[in-house]
N, C-alpha and C positions, 0 to 999 in steps of 0.2 A: 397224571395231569397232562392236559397237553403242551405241545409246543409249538412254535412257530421259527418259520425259516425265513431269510433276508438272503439273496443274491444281489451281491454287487458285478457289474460288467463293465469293468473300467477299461483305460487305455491300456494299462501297465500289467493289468492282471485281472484275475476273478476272485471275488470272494462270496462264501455263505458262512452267516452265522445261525447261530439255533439257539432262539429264545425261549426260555421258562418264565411264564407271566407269572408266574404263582410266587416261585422263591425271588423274580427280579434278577435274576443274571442269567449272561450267556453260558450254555454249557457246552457249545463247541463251537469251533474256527476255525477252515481251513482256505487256503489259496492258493492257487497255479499262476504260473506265469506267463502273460499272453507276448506275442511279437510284433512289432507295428515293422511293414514295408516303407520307406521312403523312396521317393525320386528326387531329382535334382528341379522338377518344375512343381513341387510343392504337393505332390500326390502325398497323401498317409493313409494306408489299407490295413484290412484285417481281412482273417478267412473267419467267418461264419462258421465252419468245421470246428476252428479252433477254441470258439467260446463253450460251443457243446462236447466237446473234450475237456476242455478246463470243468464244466457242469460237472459232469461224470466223475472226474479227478477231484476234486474236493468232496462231493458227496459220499463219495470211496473213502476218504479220509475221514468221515464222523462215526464213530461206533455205531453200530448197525442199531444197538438197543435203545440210541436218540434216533436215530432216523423212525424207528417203526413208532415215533411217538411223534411225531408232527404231524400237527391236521392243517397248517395251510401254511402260503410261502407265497412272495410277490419278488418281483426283480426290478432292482435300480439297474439303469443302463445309462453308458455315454450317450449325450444328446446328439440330434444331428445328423447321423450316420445315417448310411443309403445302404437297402440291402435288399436289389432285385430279385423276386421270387417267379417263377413263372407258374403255371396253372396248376402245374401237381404241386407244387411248393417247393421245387428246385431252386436251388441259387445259380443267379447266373452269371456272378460277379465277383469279385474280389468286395467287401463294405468298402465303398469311402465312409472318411470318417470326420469328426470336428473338426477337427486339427488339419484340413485338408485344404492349402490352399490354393490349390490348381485351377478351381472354379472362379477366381475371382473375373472373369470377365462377362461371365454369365449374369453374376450376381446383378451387372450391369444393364445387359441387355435384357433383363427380364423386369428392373426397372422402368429402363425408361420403354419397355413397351407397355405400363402403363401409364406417361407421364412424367417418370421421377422418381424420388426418394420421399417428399415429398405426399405422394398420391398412394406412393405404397401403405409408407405409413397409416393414412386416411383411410385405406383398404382394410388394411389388416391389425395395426398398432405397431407391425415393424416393419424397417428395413430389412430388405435380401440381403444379410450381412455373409460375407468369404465363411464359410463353412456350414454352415444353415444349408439344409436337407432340396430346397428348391433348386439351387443352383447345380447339382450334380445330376439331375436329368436330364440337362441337355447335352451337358458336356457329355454323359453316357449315350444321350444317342448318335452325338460324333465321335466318339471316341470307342465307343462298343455297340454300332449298332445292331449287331443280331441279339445283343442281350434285352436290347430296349424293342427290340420288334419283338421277343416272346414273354416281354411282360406283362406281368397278370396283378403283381401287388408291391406296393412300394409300405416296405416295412422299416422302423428304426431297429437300432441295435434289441432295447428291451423287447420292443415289439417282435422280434423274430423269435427271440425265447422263451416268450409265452407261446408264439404259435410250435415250437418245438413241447413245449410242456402240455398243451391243450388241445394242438392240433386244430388251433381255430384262428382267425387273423383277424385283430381287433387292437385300437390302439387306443389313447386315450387324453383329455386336455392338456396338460400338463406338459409334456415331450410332444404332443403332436403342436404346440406353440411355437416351435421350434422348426419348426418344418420352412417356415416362411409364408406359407398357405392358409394362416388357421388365423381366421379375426377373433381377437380375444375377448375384445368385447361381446360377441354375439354369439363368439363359441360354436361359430362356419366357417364352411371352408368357403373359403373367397374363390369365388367362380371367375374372376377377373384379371386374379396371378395365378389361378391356375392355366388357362388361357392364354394368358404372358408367356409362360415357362416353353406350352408347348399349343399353338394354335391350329398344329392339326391334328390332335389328339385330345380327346375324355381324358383328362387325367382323373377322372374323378371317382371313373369307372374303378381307377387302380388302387384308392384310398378302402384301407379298411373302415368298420362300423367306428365310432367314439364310444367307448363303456362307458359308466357311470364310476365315479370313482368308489362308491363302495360295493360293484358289482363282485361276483367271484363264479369261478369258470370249475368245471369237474377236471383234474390232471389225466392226461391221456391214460390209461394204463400201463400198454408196454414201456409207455417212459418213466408211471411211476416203479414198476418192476426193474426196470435198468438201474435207476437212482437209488432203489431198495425202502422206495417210499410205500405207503399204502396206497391203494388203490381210491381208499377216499378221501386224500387230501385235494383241497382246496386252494385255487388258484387266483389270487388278488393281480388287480388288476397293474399294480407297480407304476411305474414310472422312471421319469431323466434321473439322471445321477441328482441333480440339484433339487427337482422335488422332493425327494425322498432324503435327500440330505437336511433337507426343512424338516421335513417331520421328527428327523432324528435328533435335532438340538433344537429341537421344542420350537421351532419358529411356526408356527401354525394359528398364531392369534397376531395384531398390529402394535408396532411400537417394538418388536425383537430384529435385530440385526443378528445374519449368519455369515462365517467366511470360509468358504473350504478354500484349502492349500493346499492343492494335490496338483496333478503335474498341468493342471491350469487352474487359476486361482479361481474364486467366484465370489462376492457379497450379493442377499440376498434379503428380501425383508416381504413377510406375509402382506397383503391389505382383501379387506373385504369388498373393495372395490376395482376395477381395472383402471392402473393409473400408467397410462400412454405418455410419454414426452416428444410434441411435434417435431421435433431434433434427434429422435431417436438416440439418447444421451444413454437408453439404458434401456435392457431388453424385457420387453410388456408382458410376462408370459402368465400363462394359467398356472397357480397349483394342481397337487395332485389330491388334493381333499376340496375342491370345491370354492376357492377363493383366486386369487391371483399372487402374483410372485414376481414383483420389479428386479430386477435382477443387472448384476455387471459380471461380464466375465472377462478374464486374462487369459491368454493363450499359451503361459510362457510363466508357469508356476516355480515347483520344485524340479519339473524340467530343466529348470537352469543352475541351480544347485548343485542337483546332482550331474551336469555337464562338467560344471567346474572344477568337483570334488573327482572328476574320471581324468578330468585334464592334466589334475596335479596329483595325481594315485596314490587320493585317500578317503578315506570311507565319508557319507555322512553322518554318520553316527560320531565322529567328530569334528563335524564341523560348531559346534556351539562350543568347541576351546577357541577355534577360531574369531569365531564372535566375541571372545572376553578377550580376548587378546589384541582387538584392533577398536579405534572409539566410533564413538556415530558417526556416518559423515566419511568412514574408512577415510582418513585426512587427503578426503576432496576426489576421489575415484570414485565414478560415475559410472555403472550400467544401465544401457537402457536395452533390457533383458530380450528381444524379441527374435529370441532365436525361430522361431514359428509363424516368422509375421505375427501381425495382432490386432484384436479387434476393439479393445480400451488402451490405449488411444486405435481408433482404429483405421492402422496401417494393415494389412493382408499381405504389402509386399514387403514390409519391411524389415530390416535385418538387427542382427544386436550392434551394440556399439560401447565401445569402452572410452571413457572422457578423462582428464584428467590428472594421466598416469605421471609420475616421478620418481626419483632415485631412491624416495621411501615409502611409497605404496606399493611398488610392484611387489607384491610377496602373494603365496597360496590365500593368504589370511584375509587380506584385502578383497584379493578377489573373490572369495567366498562371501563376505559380508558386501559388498557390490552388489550382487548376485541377491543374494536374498533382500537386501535394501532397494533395490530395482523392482523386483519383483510384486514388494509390497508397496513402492511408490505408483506404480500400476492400476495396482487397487483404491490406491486414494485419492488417484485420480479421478476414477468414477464415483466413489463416493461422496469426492467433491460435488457431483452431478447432482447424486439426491438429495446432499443438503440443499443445494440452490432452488430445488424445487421447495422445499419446506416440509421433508423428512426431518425427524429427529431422533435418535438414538442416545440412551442412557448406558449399553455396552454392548460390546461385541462376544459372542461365541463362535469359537471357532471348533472347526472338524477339520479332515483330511490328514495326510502327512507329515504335512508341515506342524500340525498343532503338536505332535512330540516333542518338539526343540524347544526348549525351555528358553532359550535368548532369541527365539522368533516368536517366544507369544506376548513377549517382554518389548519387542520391538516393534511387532503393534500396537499394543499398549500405548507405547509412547510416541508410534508415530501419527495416531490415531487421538491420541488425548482419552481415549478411553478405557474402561476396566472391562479385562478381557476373562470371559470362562472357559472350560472346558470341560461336555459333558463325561460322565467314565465308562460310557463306550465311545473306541475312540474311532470305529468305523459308524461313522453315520450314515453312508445313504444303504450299508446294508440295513442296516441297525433301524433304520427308517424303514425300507421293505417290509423288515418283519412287524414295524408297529402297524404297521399298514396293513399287513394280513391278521394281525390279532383283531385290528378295527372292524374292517371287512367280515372275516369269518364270527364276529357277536354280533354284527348286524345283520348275518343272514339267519342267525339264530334267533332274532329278534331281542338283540340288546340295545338300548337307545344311546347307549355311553356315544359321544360326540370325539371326532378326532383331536380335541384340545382334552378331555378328559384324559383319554389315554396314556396321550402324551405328558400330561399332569402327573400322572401316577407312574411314569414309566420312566420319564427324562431325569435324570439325575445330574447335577454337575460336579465336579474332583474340586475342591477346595484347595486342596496342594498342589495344585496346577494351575490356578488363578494369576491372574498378574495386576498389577495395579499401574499405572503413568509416574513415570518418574520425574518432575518437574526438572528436573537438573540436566535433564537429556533432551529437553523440548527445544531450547534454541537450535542446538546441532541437528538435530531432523529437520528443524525447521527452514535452516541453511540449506541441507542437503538436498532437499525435496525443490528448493527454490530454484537450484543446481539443474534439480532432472527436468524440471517444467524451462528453463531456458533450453539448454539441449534439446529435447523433444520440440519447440518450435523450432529450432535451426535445422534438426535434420527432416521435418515433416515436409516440408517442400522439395526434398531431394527424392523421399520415397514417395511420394503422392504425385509426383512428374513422372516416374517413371512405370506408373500403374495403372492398367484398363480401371480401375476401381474409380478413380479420379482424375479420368481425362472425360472432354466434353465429347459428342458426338463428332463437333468440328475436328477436334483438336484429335481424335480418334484417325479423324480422313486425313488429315495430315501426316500421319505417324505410319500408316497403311502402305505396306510395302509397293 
């Protein structure tokens, strides 16, 4: 029977898994470990080399005897990222990447050359938010221009390794929303930020074709020979990390809430319509099956967890003693987690901050449960967003990293008021790639099964990793969160003074050396 593959291309690493639609379980997993560069002015890079290395290296790692049995395979990738190609398909860059907040002042000037945030919004359904794919063009063509003078293609991260897999440059709704370029409503590219970004340049020349989300591509050969794949597997057209994380915890129909905890958090929820907030409270993006996908993201997930857990040399895989060892509320120790700057609440320049401390919280434990109580007060923050619109949610499912920690799926639960799942595969946005190539590759066979079918029959959730709201815990979150929303207005004015992000034009000429 056949199989299908799912390629994750995260910050932290790569993953592929190898689905068996027949029996329902994965029959293999493997993962490399990627490096992220930092600077001191908020750069975060990857080499491009290295994802297609890590490719290699995990496929290396599947018994040859599943490999020569996959017939298609799509790729989740970090959203966002920039990765100049030039005419033969050379890279000419290091990727920026999400997490990248060097751009923040671009984000601006690309703004208000059309008017504002505002008009953007109007334009596209978002703001040029600090890491979003727009802003890092210009800073590339000051900061590297002979890469931006021989560019030919401005690809995302997934998008560069389908064109390593295919040999073809093609992107698709879903991540190309992300760009900051792409009206989602209309599902164009906005000729008016494009324009913005760079007015004496076609940028549009540089954009690849939009696939069809159930299109599928032929695998190059020598790539599939390198991989030890057949030569007739089949190449779905994938997506962001977060689309594909949708599809992997079944959120593909309305009324499902998703949350990944990975090293930036994300809540996410399917609609069949595009639903824009004038305020930009929450990012308007396309799915990767054909709908939309409101979306909050955190910049500053298990990122900060495991910061902490490096600070006090000890693993996270015990940090959930720590969490039964300290109450809600870590008695009154506050983080507001943004080691990465951050985009909910969104600061870009902003830093972390520790509130609260005394003679009896300063311990590893504390800080650990800070950390991860910070993190997820983040998240419900914006969540708060979607309620006020007149979202409703019945539960949360959660994916990513964070969802192994048994007293963090406990801890949103209860800080969330809701009952929390988890499906039992516990990488989603590979896990989503491959539902997405099983999709893909029966609809070009001419199977009619719809992306919620699939998903139907394929998404399972762990029962014994469910969590239910503990009434008994709700005051003290409820305290503690009251806590991080005072802090966060007292320090927002410190970090939003000192940032191109949220200085006026005036107030720009005044600060102007």
């Amino acid at each position: 029977m056949d199989l299908v593959a799912g390629i994750d291309a995260g910050t932290q690493s790569l993953k592929v898994v190898v689905y068996d639609p027949a029996g329902r379980r994965l029959v293999a997993s493997a993962s490399a470990p990627l490096s992220l560069a930092s600077a001191a002015d908020g750069s975060r890079e990857q080499s491009p080399a290295n994802w297609v290395a890590a490719l290699h290296a995990c496929f290396g790692a599947v018994d040859p005897k599943v490999r020569a049995r996959v017939a298609a395979l799509a790729v989740s990738g970090q959203q966002h990222g920039f990765v100049p190609v030039d005419a033969a398909g050379e890279v000419l860059a290091p990727a920026k990447l999400w997490c990248d907040t060097s751009t923040s002042a671009e984000c601006v000037q690309i703004m208000d050359a059309v008017g504002g945030a505002a008009r953007t919004i109007a334009l596209a359904g978002n703001p040029v938010l600090t890491g979003y794919t727009a802003s890092k063009l210009p800073w590339t063509k000051t900061h590297r221009p002979e890469a931006y003078a021989r560019l030919a293609t401005i690809l995302l991260p997934h998008d560069y390794l389908n064109f390593v897999l295919t040999g073809q440059r093609f992107c698709e709704y879903g991540d190309a929303s992300g760009t900051g370029w792409l009206d989602v409503r209309t599902r164009t590219w906005s000729s008016e930020l494009l324009r913005a970004t760079d007015p004496a340049r076609d940028l549009a020349q540089c954009l690849p074709r939009i696939a069809a989300p159930e299109e599928v591509f032929d695998i190059d050969p020598a790539t599939a020979a390198a991989l030890g794949l057949r030569a007739t597997v089949k190449v779905a057209v994938g997506g962001g990390d977060n689309m594909m994380a949708a599809i992997g915890t079944g959120c593909v129909v309305p009324g499902r809430l998703a949350m990944s905890l990975g090293t930036s958090g994300t809540l996410f929820a399917y609609s069949d319509t595009p639903l824009v907030d004038p305020d930009g409270a929450w990012a308007a993006f396309c799915s990767s099956t054909g709908g939309w996908l409101p979306l909050i993201c955190t910049m500053n997930c298990t990122v900060v967890t495991e910061q902490v857990a490096d600070a006090f040399a000890f693993s996270t895989r015990y940090g959930d003693g720590h969490l039964r060892a300290t109450p809600p509320g870590a008695d009154g120790l506050v983080m507001l987690p943004f080691l990465n700057g951050e985009r909910t609440p969104d600061l870009p320049l902003g830093k972390g901050v520790l509130a609260g401390l005394d003679t009896t919280n300063m311990t590893p434990a504390h800080f650990y449960r800070a950390a991860m109580e910070g993190a997820t007060y983040s998240l419900k923050y914006g969540y708060d967003a979607f309620v006020r619109a007149g979202m409703r949610f019945d539960r949360i499912v959660l994916t990513g990293g964070g969802s192994n920690s048994a007293q963090w799926r406990q801890l949103v639960a209860d800080i969330f008021g809701l009952p929390v799942d988890v499906p039992t595969q516990s990488e989603g946005a590979a896990f989503g790639a491959a539902l997405q190539a099983l999709w893909a590759m029966g609809h070009a066979r001419g199977d009619a099964a719809s992306i919620a079918d699939i998903v139907e029959r394929h998404v399972a959730l762990d029962p014994l990793q469910s969590a239910q709201p503990d009434p008994a815990r709700t005051p003290a979150y409820a305290a503690a969160y009251a806590r991080f929303l005072r802090l966060l207005d007292a320090i927002t004015p410190l970090y939003r003074g000192s940032s191109p992000s949220y200085a006026t034009p005036a107030q720009r000429q005044e600060n102007a050396p």
